[in-house]
MITOR-588919 format. One line per 10 residues: number of its first residue (from 1); their letters; for each residue x, y, z of C-alpha. Coordinates in pm, whole numbers. Layout:
% MITOR-588919
NUM = A = X Y Z; ... .
% end
This chain:
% MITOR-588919
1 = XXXXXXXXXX = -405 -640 -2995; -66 -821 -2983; -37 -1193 -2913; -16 -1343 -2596; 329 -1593 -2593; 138 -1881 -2553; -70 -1803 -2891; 291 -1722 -3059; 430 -2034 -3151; 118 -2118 -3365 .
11 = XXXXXXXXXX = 157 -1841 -3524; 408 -1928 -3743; 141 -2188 -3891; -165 -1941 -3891; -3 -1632 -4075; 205 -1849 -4305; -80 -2025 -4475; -305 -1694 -4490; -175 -1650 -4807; -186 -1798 -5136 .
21 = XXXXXXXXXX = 90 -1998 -5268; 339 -1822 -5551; 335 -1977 -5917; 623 -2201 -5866; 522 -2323 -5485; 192 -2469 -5729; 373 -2799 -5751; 403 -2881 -5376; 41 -2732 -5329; -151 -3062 -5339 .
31 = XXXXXXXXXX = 153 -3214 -5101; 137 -2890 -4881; -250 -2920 -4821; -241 -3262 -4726; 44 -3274 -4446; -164 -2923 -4322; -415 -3190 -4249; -219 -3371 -4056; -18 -3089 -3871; -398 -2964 -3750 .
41 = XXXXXXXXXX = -444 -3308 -3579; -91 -3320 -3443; 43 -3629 -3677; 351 -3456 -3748; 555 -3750 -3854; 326 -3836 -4072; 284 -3462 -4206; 648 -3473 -4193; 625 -3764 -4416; 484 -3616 -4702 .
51 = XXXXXXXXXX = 650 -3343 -4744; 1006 -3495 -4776; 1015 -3418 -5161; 901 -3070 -5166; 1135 -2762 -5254; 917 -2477 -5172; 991 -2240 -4872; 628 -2322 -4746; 694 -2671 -4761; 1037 -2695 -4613 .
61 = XXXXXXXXXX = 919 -2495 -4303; 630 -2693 -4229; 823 -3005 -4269; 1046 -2903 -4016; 817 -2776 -3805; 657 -3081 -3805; 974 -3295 -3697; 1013 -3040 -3416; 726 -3031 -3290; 747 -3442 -3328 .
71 = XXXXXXXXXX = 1046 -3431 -3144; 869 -3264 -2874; 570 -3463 -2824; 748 -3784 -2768; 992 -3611 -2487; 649 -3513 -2355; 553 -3828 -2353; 844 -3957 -2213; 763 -3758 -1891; 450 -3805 -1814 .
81 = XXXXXXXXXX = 453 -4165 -1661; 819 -4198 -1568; 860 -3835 -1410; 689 -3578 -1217; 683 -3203 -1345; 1023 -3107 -1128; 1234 -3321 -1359; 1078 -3268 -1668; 1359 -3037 -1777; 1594 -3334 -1807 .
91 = XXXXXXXXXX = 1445 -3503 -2091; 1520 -3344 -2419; 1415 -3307 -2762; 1629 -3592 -2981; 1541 -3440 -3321; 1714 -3116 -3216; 2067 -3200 -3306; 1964 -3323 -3686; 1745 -3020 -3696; 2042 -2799 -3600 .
101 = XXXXXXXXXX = 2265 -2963 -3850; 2011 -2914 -4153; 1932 -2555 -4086; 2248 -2437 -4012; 2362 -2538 -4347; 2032 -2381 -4531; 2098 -2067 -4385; 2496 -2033 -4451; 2305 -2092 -4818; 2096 -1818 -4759 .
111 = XXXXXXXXXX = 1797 -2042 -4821; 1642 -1948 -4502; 1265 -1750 -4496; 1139 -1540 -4177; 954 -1858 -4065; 1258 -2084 -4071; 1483 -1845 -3939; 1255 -1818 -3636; 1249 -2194 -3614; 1648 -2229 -3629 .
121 = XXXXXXXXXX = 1619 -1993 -3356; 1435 -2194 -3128; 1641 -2522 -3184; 1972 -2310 -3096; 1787 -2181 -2765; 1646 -2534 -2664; 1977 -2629 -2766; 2172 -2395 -2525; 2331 -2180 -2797; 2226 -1848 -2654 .
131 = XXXXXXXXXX = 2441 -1634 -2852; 2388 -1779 -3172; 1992 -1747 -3117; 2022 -1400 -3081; 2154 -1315 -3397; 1922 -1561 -3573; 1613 -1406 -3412; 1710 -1081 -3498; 1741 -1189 -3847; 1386 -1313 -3858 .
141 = XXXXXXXXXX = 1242 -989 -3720; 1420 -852 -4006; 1301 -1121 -4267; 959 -1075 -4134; 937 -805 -3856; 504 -895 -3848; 605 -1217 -3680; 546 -1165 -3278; 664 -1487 -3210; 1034 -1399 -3303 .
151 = XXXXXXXXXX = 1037 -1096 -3112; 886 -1230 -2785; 1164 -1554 -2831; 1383 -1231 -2882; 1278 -1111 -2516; 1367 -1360 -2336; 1740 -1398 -2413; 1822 -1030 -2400; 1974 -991 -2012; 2012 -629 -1937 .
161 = XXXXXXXXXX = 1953 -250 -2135; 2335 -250 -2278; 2250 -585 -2453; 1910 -440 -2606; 2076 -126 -2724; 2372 -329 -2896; 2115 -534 -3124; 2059 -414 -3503; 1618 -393 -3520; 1400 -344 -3789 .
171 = XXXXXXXXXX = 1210 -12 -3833; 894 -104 -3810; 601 -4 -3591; 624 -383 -3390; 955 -258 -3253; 767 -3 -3051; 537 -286 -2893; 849 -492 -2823; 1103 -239 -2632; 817 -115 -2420 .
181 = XXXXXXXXXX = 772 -488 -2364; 1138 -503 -2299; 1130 -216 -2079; 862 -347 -1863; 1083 -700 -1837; 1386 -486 -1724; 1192 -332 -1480; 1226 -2 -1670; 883 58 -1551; 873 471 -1611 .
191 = XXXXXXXXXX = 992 408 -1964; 775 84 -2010; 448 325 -1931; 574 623 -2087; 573 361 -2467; 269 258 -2402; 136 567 -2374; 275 725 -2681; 156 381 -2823; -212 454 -2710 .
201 = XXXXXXXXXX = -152 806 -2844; -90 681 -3213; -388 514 -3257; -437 187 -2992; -609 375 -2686; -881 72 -2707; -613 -195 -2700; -652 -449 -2428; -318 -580 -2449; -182 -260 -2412 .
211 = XXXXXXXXXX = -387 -207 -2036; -296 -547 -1964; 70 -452 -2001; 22 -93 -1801; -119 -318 -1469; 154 -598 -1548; 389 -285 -1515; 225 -94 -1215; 253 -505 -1046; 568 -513 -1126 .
221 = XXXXXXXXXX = 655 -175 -920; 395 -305 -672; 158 -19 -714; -79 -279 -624; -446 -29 -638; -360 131 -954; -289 -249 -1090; -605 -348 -964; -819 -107 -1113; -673 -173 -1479 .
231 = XXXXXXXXXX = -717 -525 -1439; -1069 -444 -1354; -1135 -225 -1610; -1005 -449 -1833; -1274 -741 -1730; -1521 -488 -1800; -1383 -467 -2159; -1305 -814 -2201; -1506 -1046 -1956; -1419 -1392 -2122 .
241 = XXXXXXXXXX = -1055 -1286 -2108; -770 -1552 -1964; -455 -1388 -2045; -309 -1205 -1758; -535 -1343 -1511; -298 -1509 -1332; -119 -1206 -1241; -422 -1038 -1173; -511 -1352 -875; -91 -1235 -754 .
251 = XXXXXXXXXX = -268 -907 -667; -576 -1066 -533; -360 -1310 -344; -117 -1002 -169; -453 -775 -68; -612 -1126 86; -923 -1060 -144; -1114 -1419 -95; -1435 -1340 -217; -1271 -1182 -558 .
261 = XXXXXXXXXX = -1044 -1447 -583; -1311 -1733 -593; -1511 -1559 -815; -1222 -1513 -1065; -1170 -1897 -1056; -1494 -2010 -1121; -1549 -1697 -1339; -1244 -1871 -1558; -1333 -2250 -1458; -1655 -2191 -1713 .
271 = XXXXXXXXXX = -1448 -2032 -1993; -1198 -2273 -2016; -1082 -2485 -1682; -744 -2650 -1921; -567 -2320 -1955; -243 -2260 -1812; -398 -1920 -1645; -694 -2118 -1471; -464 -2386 -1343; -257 -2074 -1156 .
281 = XXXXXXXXXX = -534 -1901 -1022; -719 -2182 -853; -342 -2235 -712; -324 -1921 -549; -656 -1911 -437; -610 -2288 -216; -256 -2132 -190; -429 -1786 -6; -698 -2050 202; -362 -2245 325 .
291 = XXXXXXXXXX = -415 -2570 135; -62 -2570 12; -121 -2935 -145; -426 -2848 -308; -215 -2549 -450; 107 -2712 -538; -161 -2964 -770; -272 -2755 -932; 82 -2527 -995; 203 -2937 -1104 .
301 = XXXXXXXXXX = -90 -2952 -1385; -13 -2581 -1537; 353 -2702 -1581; 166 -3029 -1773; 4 -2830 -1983; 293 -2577 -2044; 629 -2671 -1923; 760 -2291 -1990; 504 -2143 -1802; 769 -1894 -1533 .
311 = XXXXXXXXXX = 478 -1856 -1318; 370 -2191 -1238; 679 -2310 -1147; 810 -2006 -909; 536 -2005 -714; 524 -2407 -699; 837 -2321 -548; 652 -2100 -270; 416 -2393 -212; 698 -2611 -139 .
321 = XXXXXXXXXX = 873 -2362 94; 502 -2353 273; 526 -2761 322; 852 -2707 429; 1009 -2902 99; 1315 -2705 69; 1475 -2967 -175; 1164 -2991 -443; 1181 -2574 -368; 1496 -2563 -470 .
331 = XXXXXXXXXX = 1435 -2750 -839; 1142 -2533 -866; 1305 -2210 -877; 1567 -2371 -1059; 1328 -2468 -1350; 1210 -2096 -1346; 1527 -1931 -1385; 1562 -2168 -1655; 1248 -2028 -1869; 1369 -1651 -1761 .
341 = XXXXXXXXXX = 1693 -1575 -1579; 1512 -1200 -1488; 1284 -1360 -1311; 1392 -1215 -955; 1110 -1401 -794; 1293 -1697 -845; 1696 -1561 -752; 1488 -1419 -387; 1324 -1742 -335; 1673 -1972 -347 .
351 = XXXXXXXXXX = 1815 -1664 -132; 1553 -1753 107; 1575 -2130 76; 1940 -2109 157; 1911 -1908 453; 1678 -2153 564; 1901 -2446 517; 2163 -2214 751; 2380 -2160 422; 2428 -1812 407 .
361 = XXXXXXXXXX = 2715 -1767 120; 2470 -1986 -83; 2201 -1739 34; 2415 -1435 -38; 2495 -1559 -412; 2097 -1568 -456; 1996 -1257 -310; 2281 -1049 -507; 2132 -1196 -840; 1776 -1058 -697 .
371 = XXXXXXXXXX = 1951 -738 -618; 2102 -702 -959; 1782 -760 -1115; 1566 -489 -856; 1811 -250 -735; 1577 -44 -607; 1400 -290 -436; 1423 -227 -42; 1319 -639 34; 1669 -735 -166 .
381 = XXXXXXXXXX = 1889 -502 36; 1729 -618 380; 1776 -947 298; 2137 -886 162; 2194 -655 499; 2089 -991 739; 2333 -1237 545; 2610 -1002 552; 2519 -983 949; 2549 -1380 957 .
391 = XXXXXXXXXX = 2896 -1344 796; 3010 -1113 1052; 3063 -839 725; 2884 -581 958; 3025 -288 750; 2840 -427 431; 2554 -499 642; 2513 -147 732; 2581 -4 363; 2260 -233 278 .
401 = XXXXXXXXXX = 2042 -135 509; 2065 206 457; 2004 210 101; 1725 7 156; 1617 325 410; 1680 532 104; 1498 385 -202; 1186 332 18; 1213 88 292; 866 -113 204 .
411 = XXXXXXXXXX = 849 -323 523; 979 -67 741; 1239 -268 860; 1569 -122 732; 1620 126 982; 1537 -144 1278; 1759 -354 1155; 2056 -80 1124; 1990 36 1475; 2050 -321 1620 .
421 = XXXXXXXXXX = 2340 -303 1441; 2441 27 1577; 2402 -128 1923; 2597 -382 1832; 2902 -173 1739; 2816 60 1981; 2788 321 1768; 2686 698 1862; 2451 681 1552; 2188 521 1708 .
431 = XXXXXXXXXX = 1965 778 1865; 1959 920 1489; 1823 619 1325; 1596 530 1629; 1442 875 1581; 1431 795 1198; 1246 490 1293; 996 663 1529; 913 930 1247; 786 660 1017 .
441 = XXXXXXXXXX = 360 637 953; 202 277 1084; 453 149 1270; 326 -203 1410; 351 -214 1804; 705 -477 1784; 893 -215 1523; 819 117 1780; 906 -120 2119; 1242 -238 1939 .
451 = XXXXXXXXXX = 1315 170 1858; 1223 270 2172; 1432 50 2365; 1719 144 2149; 1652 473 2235; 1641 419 2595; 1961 222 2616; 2107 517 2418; 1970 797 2667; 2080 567 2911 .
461 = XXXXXXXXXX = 2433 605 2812; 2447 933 2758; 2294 1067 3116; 1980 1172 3013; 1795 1003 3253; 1444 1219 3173; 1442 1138 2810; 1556 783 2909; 1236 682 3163; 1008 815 2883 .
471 = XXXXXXXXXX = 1137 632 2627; 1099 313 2897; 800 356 3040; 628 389 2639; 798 84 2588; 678 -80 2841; 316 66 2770; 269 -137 2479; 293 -461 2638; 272 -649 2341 .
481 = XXXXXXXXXX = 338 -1025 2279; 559 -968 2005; 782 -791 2243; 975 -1074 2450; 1007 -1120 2824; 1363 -1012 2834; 1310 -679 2655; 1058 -639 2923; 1281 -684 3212; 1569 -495 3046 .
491 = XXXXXXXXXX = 1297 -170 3013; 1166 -263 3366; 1578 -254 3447; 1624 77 3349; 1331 221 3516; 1482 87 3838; 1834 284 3782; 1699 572 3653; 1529 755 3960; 1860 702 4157 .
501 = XXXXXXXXXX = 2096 817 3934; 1910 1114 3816; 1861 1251 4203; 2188 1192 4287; 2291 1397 3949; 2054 1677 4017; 1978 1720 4392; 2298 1540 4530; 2310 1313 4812; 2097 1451 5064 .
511 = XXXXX = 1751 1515 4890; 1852 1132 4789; 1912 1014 5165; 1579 1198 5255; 1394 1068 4988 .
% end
């Protein structure tokens, strides 16, 4: 099976000492061995140390690495005491700069191996220098197209389809694994499952990662049962499994499944409770009993133990818009576009923020980057259609809402929201979407009261006074809470004019005197 990104960046250490050093690396061997020591219990200055006089390619990278990853641990440390998880992004990594300097001028050499190559990568992303760590990553799948690390650091710069079919990739049976990895992150879903199926085909049909990518993909396109039931196969397979289990407590959390949720948590508690994973799904499972601090705790210590995790920190973000913390929301969702700017969980939940704070061009700017990212997702394009109403752009409004009707309107709201509109601009075509409305499956009681009444008001109107008290009196019927006490009294209005009007239209005056 392929790696799991958290399992990537050690990879770079794990393959590259599986095999034995060349003739003229035999000099730096004794050097090599001992700062490998130290790199395995995380001394990397001292590991660092030691290898200062070496010249092989072995021995270069690990020496770098070994600054890096120095550089890293003190900004880590620098956070822990002095800051809380939400401003953990402001410290950086002091070695980076020198790092920078000394690789870039190795590689204008041409002095520069798979290994380091993926490492220069790295210090130009962490550095900012998008473009730059593009090419360089595509240069190390090419130096060494085995290493999953570069091609995962690979994914996560590469924006959109036009920028993955522009890059120049090594032939090699990884690339397959990668673009229907891609595929899946561009929400190419249908091509995403159709890979992985020719993938099974050619010899992996046993291959957990692949069925954990297949449900990661049927999530992502919210075909929530068939998700479910590859997830569960796929504890079957692999019981003591972590990876993925996180999104598998998403689709727990969204069906309300308690009981399986609990059991996942301890199930992973007594594997390994200090994994990323198991910090996220005992935060949605306090998250799914309403103990929003319990949740947000536990979100907090995921981002301690891995402060790239895009999970943990968008649905921190959630927890804070449950406690009402629209400002710690905010730098939540912030952080995660940070790690992934496709992440549209994150774009949708500063839409939402916004529009909670009553700033809807704020709102407006979030939701389009959502939009952008799911274009076929009906929840965007509502949420688009309302802030456009707020700006008085009714015309917009109305273009949302019914494409939102026509890529699938998943919380039937769409056409609702397009009749009030209709109303609004007094529009003949509101008996059409009304009866749109009515002709949906599972209506809840609210949604078929608010179409009726449109109805009504539009039968109303238009003199017919039969279809009218039907569409009234139904309304009425349902007497639900959700439907307020002045929609009540405007049905119970109309039932009132109707009867007089309609005689006086059919029978004339006197069958009205005598009745």
């Amino acid at each position: 099976a392929v790696p799991s990104a958290k399992k990537a960046k050690s990879l770079a250490s794990f393959f590259f000492f599986q095999t034995g050093p060349p003739l003229e690396d035999a000099q730096d061997l004794d050097a090599l061995c001992l700062a490998k020591s130290y790199f395995d219990l995380k001394e990397y200055d001292r590991a660092a140390y030691f290898l200062r006089g070496c010249r092989s390619q072995k021995a270069y990278f690990l020496y770098m690495y070994s600054r890096y990853l120095s550089g890293e641990k003190k900004k880590d440390d620098e956070t822990v005491d002095s800051l809380g998880p939400l401003e953990k992004g402001q410290v950086r990594n002091e070695a980076l700069r020198e790092l920078r300097v000394e690789l870039s001028k190795k590689h204008s050499a041409g002095e520069l191996d798979g290994f380091a190559l993926y490492l220069y990568g790295v210090v130009l992303r962490k550095l900012d220098l998008l473009k730059e760590a593009v090419d360089i990553f595509v240069a190390a799948t090419h130096a060494l197209p085995l290493h999953w690390g570069a091609w995962l650091e690979l994914c996560n710069l590469i924006t959109n389809i036009e920028m993955l079919k522009s890059l120049s990739l090594p032939d090699c049976w990884v690339r397959d694994f990668f673009m229907a990895h891609m595929y899946t992150e561009l929400q190419m879903i249908k091509e995403a499952l159709q890979k992985y199926q020719s993938l099974m085909e050619a010899g992996f049909a046993k291959s957990t990662y692949i069925i954990s990518q297949i449900a990661v993909a049927y999530h992502n396109i919210r075909d929530i049962d068939q998700a479910l039931d590859l997830f569960n196969e796929l504890r079957e397979q692999d019981p003591f499994r972590i990876e993925n289990m996180d999104t598998f407590s998403n689709l727990l959390y969204v069906r309300s499944m308690k009981p399986e949720l609990s059991y996942l948590a301890h199930n992973l508690v007594e594997i390994d409770k200090y994994r990323v994973e198991t910090c996220c799904v005992i935060g949605n499972y306090y998250s799914l009993r309403s103990q929003h601090e319990k949740a947000a705790l536990y979100f907090q210590r995921a981002l301690k133990l891995n402060p790239r995790c895009l999970g943990a920190w968008t649905l921190m973000g959630h927890e804070y818009m449950e406690m009402k913390n629209t400002s710690a929301a905010i730098q939540a969702y912030r952080h995660a576009i940070e790690v992934n700017k496709r992440d549209y969980r994150a774009w949708y939940g500063l839409g939402q923020t916004y529009e909670i704070l009553k700033m809807p061009f704020y709102s407006l700017y979030y939701y389009r980057k959502a939009h952008q990212l799911r274009p076929n997702d009906s929840r965007m394009l509502v949420a688009l259609g309302e802030c456009y109403e707020k700006l008085s752009q009714q015309v917009e409004a109305k273009k949302c809402y019914w494409r939102a009707y026509s890529v699938g309107d998943v919380e039937r709201m769409a056409l609702l929201k397009l009749a009030g509109l209709a109303e609004q601009r007094r529009e003949t075509s509101a008996r059409r979407v009304c009866v749109l409305s009515l002709s949906q499956e599972q209506l809840e009681h609210a949604e078929v009261s608010t179409a009726l009444r449109y109805l009504g008001q539009y039968y109303f109107k238009n003199k017919l006074y039969d279809e009218a008290s039907l569409c009234a009196q139904r309304c009425c019927d349902y007497n639900d809470v959700s439907l307020s006490s002045t929609h009540r009294h405007t049905e119970a209005s109309l039932i009132d004019q109707i009867p007089w009007r309609g005689c006086r239209c059919r029978y004339g005056t006197m069958l009205w005197k005598s009745w």
